[in-house]
N, C-alpha and C positions, 0 to 999 in steps of 0.2 A: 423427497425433500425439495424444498422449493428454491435452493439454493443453486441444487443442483438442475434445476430446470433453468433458471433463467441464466446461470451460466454458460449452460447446455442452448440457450437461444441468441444466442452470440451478445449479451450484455454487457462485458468486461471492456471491452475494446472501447467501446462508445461511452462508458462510465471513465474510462481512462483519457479519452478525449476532450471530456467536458472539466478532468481536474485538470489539464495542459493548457486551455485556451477557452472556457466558461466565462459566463459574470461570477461574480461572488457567490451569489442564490446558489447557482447552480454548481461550483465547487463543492460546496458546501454538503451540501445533497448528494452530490456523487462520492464523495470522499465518505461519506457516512453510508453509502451502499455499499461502496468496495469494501468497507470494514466489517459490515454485515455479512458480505460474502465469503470473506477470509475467515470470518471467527468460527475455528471450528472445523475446517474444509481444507486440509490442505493441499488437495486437486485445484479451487477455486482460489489459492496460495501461490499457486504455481503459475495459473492462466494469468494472475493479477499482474509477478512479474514479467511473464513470457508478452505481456500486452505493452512492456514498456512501462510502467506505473511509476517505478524508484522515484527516479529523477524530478519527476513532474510531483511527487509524493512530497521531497524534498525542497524544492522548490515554492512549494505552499507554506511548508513551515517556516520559512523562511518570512516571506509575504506577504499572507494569505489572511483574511481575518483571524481572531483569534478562536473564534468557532472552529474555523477550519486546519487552522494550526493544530489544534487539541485531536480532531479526527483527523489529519496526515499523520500524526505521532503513533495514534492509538493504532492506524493501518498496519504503518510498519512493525510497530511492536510485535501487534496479532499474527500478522504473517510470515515475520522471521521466530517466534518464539518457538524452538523445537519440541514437538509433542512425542511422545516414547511411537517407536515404530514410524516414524514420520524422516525417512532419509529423501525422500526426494525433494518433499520442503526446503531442506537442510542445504541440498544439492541446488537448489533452483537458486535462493538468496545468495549462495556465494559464488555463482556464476554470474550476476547480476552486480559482484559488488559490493555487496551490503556490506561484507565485512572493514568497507575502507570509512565507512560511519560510525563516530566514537559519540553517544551518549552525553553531555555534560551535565546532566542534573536540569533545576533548572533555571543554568544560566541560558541554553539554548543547545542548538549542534552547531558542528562545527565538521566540515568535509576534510579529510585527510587522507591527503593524495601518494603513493608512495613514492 
């Protein structure tokens, strides 16, 4: 699987990089790779948080064009959404957090801190 290769070639980090501190282009791009990587994989679900991603995930939705707002949404979605037999996913996003991010439809999000 080729997913698992270019993860396996240390991609994540450096795709995580480029959605924290890119041009626009290049958000864009990385944010639509990390999603490709995530859908489906949730080893490469794991590495995506274990590389720091949330924040900087979050962060674009906020700022980010609206291209890239639509693929940070879709990131998280894909890699927090629990798939049957899939606990370490489960396990990774709520170590990371995720569960303090509440959804609003689409008003936007909104971070809630406890």
């Amino acid at each position: 699987d080729n997913k698992v290769t270019i993860a396996a070639a240390g991609a994540i980090e450096p795709l995580v990089a480029l959605v924290r501190a890119g041009s626009e282009g290049a958000k864009e791009v990385a944010v639509a790779a990390l999603w490709n990587l995530a859908y489906n994989n949730a080893d490469n679900a794991v590495a995506i948080a274990a590389a720091g991603a949330i924040w900087p995930l979050v962060a674009l939705m906020r700022r980010g064009s609206e291209v890239a707002k639509e693929q940070a949404a879709l990131t998280l979605r894909t890699a927090s959404a629990p798939r049957r037999g899939s606990q370490t996913r489960r396990g990774a996003w709520r170590e990371h957090r995720w569960s303090r991010w509440q959804l609003l439809g689409a008003s936007g999000y909104r971070c809630v801190q406890p």
